[in-house]
C-alpha positions as CSV (number, residue, x, y, z in Angstrom):
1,X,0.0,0.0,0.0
2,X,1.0,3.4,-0.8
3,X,1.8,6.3,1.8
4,X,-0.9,8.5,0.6
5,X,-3.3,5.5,0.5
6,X,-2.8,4.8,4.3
7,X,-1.9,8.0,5.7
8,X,-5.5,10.3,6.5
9,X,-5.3,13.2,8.4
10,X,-8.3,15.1,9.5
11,X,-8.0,18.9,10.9
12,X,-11.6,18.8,12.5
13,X,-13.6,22.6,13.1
14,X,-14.4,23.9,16.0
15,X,-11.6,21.4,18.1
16,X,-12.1,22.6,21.6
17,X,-9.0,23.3,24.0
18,X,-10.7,21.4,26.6
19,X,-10.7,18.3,24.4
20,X,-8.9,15.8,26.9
21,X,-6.5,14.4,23.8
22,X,-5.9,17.9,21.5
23,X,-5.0,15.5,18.2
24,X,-7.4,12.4,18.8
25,X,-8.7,13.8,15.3
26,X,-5.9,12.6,13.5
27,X,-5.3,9.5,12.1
28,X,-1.4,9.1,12.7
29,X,0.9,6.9,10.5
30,X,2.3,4.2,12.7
31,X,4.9,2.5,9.9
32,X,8.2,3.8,11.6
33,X,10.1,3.2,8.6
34,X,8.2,6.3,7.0
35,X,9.5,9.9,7.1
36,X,7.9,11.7,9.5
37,X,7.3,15.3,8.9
38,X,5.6,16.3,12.4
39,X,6.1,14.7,15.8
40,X,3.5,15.8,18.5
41,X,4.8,15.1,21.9
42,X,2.9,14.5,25.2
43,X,3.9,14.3,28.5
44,X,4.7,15.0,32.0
45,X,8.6,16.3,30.9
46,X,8.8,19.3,29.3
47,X,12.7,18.1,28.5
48,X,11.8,14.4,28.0
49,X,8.6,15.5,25.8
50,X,10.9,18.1,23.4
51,X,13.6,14.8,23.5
52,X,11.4,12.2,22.2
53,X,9.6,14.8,19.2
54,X,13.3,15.3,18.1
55,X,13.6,11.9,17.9
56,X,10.8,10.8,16.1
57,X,11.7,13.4,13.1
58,X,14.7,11.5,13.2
59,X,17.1,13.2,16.0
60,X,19.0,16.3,16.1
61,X,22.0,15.2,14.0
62,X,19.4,15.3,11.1
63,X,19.5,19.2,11.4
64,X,22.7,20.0,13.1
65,X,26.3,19.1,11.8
66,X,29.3,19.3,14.2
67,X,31.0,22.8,13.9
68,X,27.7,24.8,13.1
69,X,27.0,28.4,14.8
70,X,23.4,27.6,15.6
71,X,20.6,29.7,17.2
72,X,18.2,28.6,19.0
73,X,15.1,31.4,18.6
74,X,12.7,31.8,22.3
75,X,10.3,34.1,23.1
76,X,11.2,35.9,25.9
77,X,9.8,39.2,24.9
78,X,7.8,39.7,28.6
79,X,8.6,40.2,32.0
80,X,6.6,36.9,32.8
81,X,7.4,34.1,34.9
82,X,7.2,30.2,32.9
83,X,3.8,29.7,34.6
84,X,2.6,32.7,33.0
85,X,2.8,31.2,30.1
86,X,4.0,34.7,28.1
87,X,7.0,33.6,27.3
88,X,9.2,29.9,25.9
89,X,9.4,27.1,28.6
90,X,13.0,27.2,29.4
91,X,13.0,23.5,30.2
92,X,12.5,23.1,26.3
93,X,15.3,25.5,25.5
94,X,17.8,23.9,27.3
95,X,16.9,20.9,26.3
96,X,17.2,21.9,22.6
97,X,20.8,23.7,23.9
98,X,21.5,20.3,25.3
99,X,20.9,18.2,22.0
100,X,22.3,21.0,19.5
101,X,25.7,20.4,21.5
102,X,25.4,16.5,21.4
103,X,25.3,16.9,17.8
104,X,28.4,18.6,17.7
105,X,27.9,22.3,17.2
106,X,30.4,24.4,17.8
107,X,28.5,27.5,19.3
108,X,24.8,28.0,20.4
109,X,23.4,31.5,21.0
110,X,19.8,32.7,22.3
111,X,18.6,36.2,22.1
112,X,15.5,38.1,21.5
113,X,14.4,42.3,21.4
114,X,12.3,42.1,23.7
115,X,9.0,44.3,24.8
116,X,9.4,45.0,28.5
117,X,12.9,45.6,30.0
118,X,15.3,43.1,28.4
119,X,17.1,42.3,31.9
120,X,13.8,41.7,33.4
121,X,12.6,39.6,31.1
122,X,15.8,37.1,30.8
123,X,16.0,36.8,34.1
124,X,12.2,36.9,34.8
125,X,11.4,34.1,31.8
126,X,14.1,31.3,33.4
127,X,15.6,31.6,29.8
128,X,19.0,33.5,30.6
129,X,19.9,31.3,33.6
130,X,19.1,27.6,31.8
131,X,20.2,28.7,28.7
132,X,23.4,30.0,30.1
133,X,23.8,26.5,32.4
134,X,23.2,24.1,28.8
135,X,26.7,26.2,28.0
136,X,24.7,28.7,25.3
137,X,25.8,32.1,24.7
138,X,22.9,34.5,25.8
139,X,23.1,38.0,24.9
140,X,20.8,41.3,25.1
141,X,20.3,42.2,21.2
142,X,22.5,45.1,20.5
143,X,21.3,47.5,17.8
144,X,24.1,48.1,15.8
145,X,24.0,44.1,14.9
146,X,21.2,44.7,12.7
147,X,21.3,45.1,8.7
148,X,18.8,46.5,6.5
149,X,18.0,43.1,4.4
150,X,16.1,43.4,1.0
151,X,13.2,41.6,1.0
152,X,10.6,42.9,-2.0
153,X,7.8,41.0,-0.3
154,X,4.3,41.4,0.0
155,X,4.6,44.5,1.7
156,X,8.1,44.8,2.8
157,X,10.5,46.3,0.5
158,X,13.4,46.0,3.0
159,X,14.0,46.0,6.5
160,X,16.4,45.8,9.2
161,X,16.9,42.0,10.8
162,X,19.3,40.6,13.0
163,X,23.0,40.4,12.0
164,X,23.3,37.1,13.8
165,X,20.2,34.9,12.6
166,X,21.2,36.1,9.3
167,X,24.7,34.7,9.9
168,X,24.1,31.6,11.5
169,X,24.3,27.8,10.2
170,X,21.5,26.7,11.6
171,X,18.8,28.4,13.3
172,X,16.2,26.8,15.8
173,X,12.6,28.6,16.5
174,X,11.1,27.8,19.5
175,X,7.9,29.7,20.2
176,X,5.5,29.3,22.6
177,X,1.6,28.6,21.9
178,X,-0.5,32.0,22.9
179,X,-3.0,34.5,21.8
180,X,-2.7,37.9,20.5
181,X,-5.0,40.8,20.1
182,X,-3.8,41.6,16.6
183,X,-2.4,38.2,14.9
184,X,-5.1,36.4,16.8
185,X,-2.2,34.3,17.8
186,X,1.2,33.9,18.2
187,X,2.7,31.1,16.9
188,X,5.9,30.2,14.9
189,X,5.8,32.7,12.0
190,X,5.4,35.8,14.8
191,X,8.4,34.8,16.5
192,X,10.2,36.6,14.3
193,X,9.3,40.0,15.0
194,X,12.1,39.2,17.6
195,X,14.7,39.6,15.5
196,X,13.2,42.5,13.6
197,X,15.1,46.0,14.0
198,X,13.4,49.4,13.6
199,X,10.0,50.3,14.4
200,X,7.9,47.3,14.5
201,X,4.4,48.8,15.3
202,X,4.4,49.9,11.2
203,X,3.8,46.3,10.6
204,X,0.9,46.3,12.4
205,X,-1.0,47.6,9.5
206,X,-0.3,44.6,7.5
207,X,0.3,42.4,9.9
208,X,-0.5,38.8,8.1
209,X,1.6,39.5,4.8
210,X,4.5,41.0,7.1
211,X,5.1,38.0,8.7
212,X,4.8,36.0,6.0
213,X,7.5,38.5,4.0
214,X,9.9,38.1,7.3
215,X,9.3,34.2,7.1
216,X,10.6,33.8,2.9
217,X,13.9,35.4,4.5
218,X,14.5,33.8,8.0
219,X,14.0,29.9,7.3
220,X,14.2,27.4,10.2
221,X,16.0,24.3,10.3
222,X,13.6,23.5,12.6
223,X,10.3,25.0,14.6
224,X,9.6,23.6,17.9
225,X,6.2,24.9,19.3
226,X,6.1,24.8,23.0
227,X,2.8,24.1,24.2
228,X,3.5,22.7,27.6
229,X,1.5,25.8,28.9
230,X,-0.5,27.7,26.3
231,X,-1.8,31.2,27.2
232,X,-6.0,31.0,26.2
233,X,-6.5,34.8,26.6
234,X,-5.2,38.2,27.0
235,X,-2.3,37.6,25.0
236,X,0.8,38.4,24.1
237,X,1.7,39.5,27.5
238,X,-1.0,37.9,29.9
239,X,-0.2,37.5,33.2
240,X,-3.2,36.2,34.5
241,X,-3.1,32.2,35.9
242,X,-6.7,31.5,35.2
243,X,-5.9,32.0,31.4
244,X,-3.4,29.7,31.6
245,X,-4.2,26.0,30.0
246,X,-1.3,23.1,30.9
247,X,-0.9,21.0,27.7
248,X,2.6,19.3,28.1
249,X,2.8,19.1,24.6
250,X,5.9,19.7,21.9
251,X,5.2,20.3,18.2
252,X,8.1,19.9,15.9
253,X,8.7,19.9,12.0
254,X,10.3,21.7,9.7
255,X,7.6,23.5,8.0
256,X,6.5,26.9,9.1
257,X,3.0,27.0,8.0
258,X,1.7,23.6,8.8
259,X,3.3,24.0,12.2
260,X,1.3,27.3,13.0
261,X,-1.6,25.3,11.9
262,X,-0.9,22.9,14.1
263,X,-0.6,25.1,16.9
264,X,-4.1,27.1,15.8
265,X,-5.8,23.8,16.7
266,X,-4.8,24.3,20.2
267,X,-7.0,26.6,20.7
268,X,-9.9,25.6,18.7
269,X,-9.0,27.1,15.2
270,X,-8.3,26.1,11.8
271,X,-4.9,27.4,10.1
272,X,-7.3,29.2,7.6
273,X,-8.4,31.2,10.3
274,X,-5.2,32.8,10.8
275,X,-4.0,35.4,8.1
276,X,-0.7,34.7,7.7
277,X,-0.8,31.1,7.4
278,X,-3.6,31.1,4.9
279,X,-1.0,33.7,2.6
280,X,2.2,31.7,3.5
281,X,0.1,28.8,2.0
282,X,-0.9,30.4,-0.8
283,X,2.9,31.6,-1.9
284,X,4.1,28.2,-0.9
285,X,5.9,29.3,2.2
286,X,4.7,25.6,3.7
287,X,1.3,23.7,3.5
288,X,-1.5,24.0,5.6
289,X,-3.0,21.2,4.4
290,X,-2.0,18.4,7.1
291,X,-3.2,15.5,4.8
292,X,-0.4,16.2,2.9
293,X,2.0,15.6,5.8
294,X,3.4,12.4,8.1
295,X,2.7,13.2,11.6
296,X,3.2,10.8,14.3
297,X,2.1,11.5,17.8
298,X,4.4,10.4,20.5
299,X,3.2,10.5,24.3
300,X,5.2,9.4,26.9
């Protein structure tokens, strides 16, 4: 039997986060000799959950050689506290720190521009300190690192990014699952207004074919979509406990688009329902159409 003859997935409407098991709508491809484009991890261990998703797309050596300058991309853009949920677990950061160096690579560096007070929000997040203990090299972004990049996008002509994403071998994103007043939510693709110079708030206007401009220029190696705690409302920032849902789950792939809509059906959405992954779709940025795709669920 063919794989498109046995693999069916099924993106269900109207998936409620209070669903018990979030992907019990798929129909997951159990033939472990297949290539697996998505790994969905469950479990009590944020680091064991973001081990055994690495290891199911085939393990870290598959996207980092030895010697590479890699960075590994969290959102830490708040002065929030992990159980806030406002900003990357740093469990899953290290861990990614962790396995980037088993692989070999020579250097690993985490940074982010941050909203609120950069020192406050390292610290604040747990990202400085276990990035910094997994031996990565965490730094405040500095503003003369950034370049003006040409883009001729959508909407962007040009803009100024992030000498040292734009520089490095490999880079990592690791955002977390949350709302947003604007974007609806904040997913993969928006995690790279943290590496975007210059006045953001411009974007705003055009918010969906922005990101979707920013993501044809800063292409993962890999996405990994925190989800161990997922903020339900009053996003970006939060910082309200009771909107606070506890997933212990890991997304991983390396596809932008059918990542973020994975992550939409977190919280009860389609990726059609968010702008920018219905564009990056349609100009072949990735696929939102998870039929398409291998994804094996792993829970431990």
């Amino acid at each position: 039997m063919k794989r498109r003859d046995f693999l069916k997935v099924t993106a269900l409407a109207g998936l409620s986060i209070s669903t018990g098991n979030l992907f019990d709508c798929f129909t997951y491809n159990v033939f472990a000799s297949d290539f697996v484009d998505i790994a969905v991890a469950e479990g009590p261990s944020p680091s064991g959950i973001t081990n055994a998703a690495i290891n199911a797309l085939g393990g870290i050596t598959r996207f980092i050689s030895r010697g590479d300058t890699v960075v590994v991309k969290p959102n830490i853009a708040w002065d929030r506290r992990p159980e806030q949920a406002a900003t990357t677990n740093p469990e899953v950061v290290s861990t990614l720190i962790g396995l980037c160096y088993e692989a070999g690579a020579g250097r690993v560096k985490v940074f982010d521009r941050t909203c609120n007070d950069a020192r406050r929000c390292y610290k604040q997040s747990g990202i400085a300190d276990a990035a910094a203990a997994a031996g990565a090299d965490v730094s405040y972004i500095d503003d003369r690192k950034f370049k003006t990049v040409k883009i001729d996008g959508l909407v962007l002509k040009e803009w100024p990014l992030y000498r040292e994403i734009l520089e490095a071998d490999k880079i990592i994103n690791v955002p977390i699952a949350k709302t947003h007043g604007l974007s609806k939510l904040t997913l993969g693709m928006k995690n790279w207004m943290g590496i975007m110079g210059g006045w953001r708030g411009r974007i705003h206007q055009k918010i969906d074919e922005s990101l979707v401009d920013v993501s044809m220029i800063i292409k993962p190696t890999l996405v990994v979509l925190d989800a161990v705690r997922i903020l339900t409302a009053n996003g970006p920032q939060g910082g309200r406990l009771e909107d606070v849902r506890m997933l212990n789950t890991v997304i991983a792939g390396t596809d932008q688009v059918a990542i973020d809509t994975m992550g939409a059906m977190l919280f009860g959405m389609e990726g059609r329902d968010l702008g920018y992954v219905k564009i990056g779709d349609r100009v072949g940025l990735g696929t939102m159409d998870l039929s398409r795709l291998n994804i094996k669920k792993i829970t431990l």
